[in-house]
Residue, then its C-alpha position, 0 to 999 in steps of 0.5 A: x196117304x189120305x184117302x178122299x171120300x166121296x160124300x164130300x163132293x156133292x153134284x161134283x164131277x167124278x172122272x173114272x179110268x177104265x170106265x169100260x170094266x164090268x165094275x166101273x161100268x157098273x159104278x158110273x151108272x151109280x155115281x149118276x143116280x146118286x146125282x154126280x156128274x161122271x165122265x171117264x175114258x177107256x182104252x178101246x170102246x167095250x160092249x159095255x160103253x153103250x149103257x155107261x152113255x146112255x145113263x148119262x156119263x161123257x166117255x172119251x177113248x184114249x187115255x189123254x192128260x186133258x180128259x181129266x180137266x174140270x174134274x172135282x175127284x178122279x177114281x181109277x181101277x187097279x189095273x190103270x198104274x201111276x204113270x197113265x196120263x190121266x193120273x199123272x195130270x191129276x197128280x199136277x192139277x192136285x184133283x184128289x185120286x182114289x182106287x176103285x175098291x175104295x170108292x164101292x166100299x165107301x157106297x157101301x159103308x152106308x148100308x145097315x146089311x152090306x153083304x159081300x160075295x168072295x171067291x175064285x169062281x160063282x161070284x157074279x152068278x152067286x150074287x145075282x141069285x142073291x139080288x134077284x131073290x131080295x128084290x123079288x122079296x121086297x127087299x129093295x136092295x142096292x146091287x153091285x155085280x161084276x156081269x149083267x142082270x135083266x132082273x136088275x137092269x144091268x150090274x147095278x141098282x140103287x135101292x132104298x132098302x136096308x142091303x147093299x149087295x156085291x161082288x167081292x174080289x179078290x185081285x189086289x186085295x181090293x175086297x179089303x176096302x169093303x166092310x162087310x156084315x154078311x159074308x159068303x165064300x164060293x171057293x179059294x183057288x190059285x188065282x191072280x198070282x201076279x200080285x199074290x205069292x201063292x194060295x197060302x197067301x190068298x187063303x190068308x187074305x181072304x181070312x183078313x177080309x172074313x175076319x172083318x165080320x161083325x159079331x152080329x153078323x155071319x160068314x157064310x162059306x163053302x164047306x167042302x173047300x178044305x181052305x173055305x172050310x179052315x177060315x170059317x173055323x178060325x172066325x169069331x162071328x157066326x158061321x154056317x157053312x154050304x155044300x154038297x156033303x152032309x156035314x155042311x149046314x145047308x146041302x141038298x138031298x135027293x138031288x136030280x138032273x134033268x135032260x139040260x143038266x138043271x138040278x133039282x134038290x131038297x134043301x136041307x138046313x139044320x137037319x131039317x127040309x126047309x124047301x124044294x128049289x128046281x133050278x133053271x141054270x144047268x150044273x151042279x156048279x150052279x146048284x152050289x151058287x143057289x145054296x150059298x144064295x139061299x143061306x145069305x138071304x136067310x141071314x138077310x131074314x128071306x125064307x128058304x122057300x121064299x129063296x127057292x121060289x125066286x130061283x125057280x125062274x132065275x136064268x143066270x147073268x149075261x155071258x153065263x153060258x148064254x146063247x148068242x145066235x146060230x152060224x150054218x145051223x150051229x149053235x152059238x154060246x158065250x161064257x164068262x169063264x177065263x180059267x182052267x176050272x171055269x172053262x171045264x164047267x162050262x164046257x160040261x154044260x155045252x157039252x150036255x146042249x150039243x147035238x153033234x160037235x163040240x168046239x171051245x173058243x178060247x181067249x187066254x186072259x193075261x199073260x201071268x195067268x197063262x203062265x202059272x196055270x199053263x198045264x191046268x190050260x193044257x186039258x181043261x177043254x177035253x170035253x170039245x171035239x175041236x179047240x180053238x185058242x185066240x191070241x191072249x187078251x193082254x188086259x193090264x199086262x204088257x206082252x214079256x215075248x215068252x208066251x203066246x197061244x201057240x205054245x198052249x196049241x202045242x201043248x194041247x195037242x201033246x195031250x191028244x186034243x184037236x186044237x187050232x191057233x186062230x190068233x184074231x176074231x176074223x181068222x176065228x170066225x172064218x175058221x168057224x164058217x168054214x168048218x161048222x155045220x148043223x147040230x154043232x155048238x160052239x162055245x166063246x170062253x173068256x173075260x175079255x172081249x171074246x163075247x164080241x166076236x159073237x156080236x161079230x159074226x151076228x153082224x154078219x149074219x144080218x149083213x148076209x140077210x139084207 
């Protein structure tokens, strides 16, 4: 399959499918200050619709076959299939069609210093460390981030310097599309196991996206991961690895936390102290993210105190444990986090916040994701006084009818956690009326529309109030 490139469609008309997504939003904006026209359509109108409008992109909602009339090339992300209207009406018309990987691969082919960010879990927070600490620096990078960063107006800038900077996934072996020179690697997990076998063949994808690395380049990687680790090994182009343990490259010493559980550590490269970095995101999770961004701007030429300085007022990307407003005197947060191990460090951070009680949201994202880490779901909000379990956010996938949210109530509960199945966002907000009270804190977790039940019930509040 010939694959069509973007260049050759010069102030043309690039239709997008799935518009709303974190990465597509963050294209759209792209293709127009590049001077494209965009238009795109989603099935629901997101959180994310109101930027993608006002930059300037004509949105439809619904998928419907003459939304793709007039236009010059139609790019569609991986969840959208063959048999969707607007790719069906393209195929008859002849409009060419491209995957969305191929698309950010492309933008970023054009880079001198494209710098890729891969994992399971930190991608977006490690890659805004990183843009925000080459902008803050003179570098002048362009940006491509799966969540929001005010330090960058959004989750995307163009810029006019020599990097190009984004986050990589995994899903689907999309991260294949792109053609790195620097690489970091938070982690390899068990995920996406709809469209992997298992993690041995994850590890081994991720081992053919690194091994994409040029000579002159460098692959950067999390050394305490056993599988990270065993990649980085097994490459040809430079490598440094990041970490907790001393044997790692880059790793902290005399590391504390404050009362809010934001670490403060020296940072050790080579055997030697380069900086001293106070973080302002609570975590060790975090302080892990931070060394992998100060190791790739180090590839980039930033100094690591140069790095530790931006990082000092770095407050983290939107949905990344981000307080959204209060209800009854209880405090309200949303998180990004949809699996087991995410939401287990975001609740350890929430937990250190919380004056009384504790309650996890959570929106179990995909079916098969549900199913195959169904135990790990079981325990991952033992930190909470009381679990709520919203209906599962379908995404890309249809329902098969043998799972929903009340099997994981009744699991949780088997395992001893005070859990709660609120199937909608209107039973989950009542619940939360009724029940919370001043000093508790309540935590949103998922990558679906959970973060709009915030918005909800903000609405509610300024309603009430007037």
């Amino acid at each position: 399959m010939t694959i069509p490139h973007i260049w050759d469609y010069p102030g043309g008309r690039i239709h997008l499918i799935g518009i709303g997504g974190s990465s597509m939003s963050g294209l759209a904006r792209m293709l127009i200050e590049k001077g494209y026209r965009v238009s795109g359509s989603d099935r629901t109108d997101g959180y994310l619709m109101d930027s993608v409008r006002a930059s300037g992109a004509e949105v439809m909602i619904g998928h419907r076959a003459e939304n793709v009339h007039g236009a010059d090339l139609v790019v569609y992300s991986a969840a959208v299939h063959e048999d969707n209207p607007e790719r069906s009406e393209a195929k008859r018309l002849g409009i060419p069609q491209m995957e969305r990987a191929y698309l950010l691969g492309q933008l970023m082919s054009f880079s001198a210093l494209p710098i890729a960010v891969c994992g399971a879990h930190g991608k977006t927070t490690t890659t805004s460390m990183l843009a925000q600490i080459l902008v803050e620096n003179g570098c002048d990078p362009s940006v491509h981030i799966g969540g929001s960063l005010d330090a960058i107006g959004g989750s995307t800038r163009v810029g006019q310097g020599s990097a190009f900077v984004a986050e990589a996934c995994e899903y689907n072996r999309s991260f294949l599309q792109i053609h790195p020179k620097i690489t970091v690697t938070t982690n390899i997990d068990a995920e996406h196991l709809d469209c992997y076998r298992d993690i041995d063949e994850i590890q081994a994808t991720f081992a053919q996206f690194m091994s994409m690395v040029p000579e002159d380049g460098a692959a950067i990687g999390n050394g305490d991961d056993p599988r990270v680790k065993a990649v980085l090994e097994g490459l040809r182009c430079p490598v440094e690895t990041y970490g907790m343990g001393e044997e790692n490259d880059w790793h902290p010493a005399n590391l504390t936390e404050d009362g809010e559980g934001c670490c403060a550590y020296d940072i050790v490269h080579g055997g030697e102290t380069v900086a001293h970095v106070q973080l302002a995101v609570p975590g060790q999770f975090n302080a892990m993210d931070a060394l992998g961004a100060i190791a790739a701007a180090a590839a980039a030429g930033v100094a690591p105190e140069e790095s530790a300085r931006v990082l000092a007022h770095f407050t983290g990307a939107h949905r990344r444990f981000e307080k959204t407003g209060t209800l009854n005197g209880c405090e309200m947060y949303t998180d990004y986090g949809h699996n087991p191990v995410e939401m287990r460090n975001a609740l350890s951070i929430a937990r250190k916040h919380c004056r009384g009680r504790l309650i996890a949201v959570m929106q179990p994202h995909t079916f098969s994701r549900v199913k195959t880490l169904f135990d790990d779901y079981l325990t991952c909000t033992e930190a909470a006084d009381i679990t709520l379990v919203t209906d599962i956010c379908a995404a890309r996938e249809a329902d098969p009818g043998d799972i929903n949210s009340g099997m994981l109530v009744e699991g949780m509960r088997r395992h001893g956690i005070d859990a709660v199945w609120t199937p909608s966002f209107d039973d989950t907000e009542n619940w939360l009326r009724e029940h919370v009270r001043p000093g508790d804190l309540a935590l949103t977790m998922g990558c679906g529309d959970i973060n709009m039940l915030n918005v909800q019930i903000n609405r509610h509040e300024q309603e009430r109030q007037t």
